[in-house]
C-alpha positions in Angstrom: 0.0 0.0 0.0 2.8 2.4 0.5 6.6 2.1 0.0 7.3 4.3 3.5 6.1 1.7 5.6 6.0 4.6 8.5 2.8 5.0 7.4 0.7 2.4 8.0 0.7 3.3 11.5 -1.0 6.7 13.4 -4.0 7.8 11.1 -3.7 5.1 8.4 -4.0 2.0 11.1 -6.7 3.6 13.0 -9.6 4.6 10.7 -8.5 1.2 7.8 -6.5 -1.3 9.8 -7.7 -1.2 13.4 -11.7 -1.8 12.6 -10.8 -4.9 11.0 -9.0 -6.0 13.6 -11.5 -5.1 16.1 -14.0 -6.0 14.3 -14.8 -9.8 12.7 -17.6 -9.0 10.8 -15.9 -6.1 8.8 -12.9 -8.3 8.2 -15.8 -10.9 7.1 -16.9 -8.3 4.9 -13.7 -7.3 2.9 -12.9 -10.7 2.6 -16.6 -11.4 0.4 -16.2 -8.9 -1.5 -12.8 -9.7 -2.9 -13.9 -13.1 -3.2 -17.1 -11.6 -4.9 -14.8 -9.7 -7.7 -16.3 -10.1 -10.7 -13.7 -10.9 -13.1 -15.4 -10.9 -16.5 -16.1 -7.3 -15.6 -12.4 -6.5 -14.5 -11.7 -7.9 -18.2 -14.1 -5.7 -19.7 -12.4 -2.3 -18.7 -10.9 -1.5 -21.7 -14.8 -1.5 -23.1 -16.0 0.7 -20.3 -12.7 3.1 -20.4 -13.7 3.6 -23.9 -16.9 4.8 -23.4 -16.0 7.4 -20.7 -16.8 11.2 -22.2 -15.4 12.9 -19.2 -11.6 14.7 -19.6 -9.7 12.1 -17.3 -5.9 12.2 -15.5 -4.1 9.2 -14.6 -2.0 9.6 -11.6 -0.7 6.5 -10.3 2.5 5.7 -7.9 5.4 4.3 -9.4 5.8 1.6 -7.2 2.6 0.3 -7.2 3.1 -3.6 -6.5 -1.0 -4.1 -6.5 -1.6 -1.9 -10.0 1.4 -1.6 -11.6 2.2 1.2 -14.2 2.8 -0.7 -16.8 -0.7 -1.9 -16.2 -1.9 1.5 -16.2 -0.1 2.9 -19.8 -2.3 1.0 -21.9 -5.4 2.7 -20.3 -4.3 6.1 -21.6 -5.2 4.8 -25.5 -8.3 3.3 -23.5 -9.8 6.6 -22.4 -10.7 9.2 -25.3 -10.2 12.1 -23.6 -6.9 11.0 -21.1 -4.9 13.8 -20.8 -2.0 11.9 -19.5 -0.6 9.5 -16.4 1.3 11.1 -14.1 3.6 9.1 -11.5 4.5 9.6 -8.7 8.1 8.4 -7.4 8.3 7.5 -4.1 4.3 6.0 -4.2 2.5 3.1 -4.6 -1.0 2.1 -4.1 -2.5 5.7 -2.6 0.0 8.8 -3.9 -2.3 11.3 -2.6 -2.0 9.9 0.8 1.8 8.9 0.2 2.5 12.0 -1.2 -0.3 14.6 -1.4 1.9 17.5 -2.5 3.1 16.0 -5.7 -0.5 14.1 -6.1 -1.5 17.9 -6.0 1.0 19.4 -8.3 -0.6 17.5 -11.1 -4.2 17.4 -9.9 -4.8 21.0 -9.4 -3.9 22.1 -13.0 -5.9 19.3 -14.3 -8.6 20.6 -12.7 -8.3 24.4 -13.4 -7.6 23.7 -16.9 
């Protein structure tokens, strides 16, 4: 989830980690629904991504071990109006948690523009 490994404690552990653990029916619950992934779908997304309309920014971390990046370059060609993917070094599976400031530095204009 993130390469500084610092962070999956304070914040992080208390409002993600720490309900599952006190909790068995939550844990119960995120288990399901990764069984429940519907993977005909998840084979589809180049179909979906196709038909998006809306002007779209990938910003991924660059050492993303769940989504990879090179998982994410083909999607650029997917969307029709994908301005880009940015990544972020230093990142992997939530930059704008890992590193909000850079996440920022290519959100905001993306936004404004």
């Amino acid at each position: 989830v993130f390469v500084n490994k610092d962070l999956l404690g304070g914040e992080f552990h208390e409002l993600f980690i720490a309900p599952l653990i006190r909790d068995a029916r939550r844990m119960e619950g995120v288990v399901r629904y990764l069984q429940g992934i519907d993977w005909a779908m998840v084979d589809g997304f180049a179909q979906r991504h196709a038909e998006i309309q809306a002007k779209t920014l990938l910003v991924w971390g660059q050492e993303d071990q769940i989504f990879p990046l090179a998982r994410a370059m083909p999607m650029v060609g997917q969307l029709k109006h994908c301005v880009g993917l940015k990544a972020i070094a230093g990142a992997a599976l939530l930059p704008h948690e890992e590193k909000p400031a850079e996440t920022l530095d290519h959100v905001l204009p993306f936004l404004v523009d």
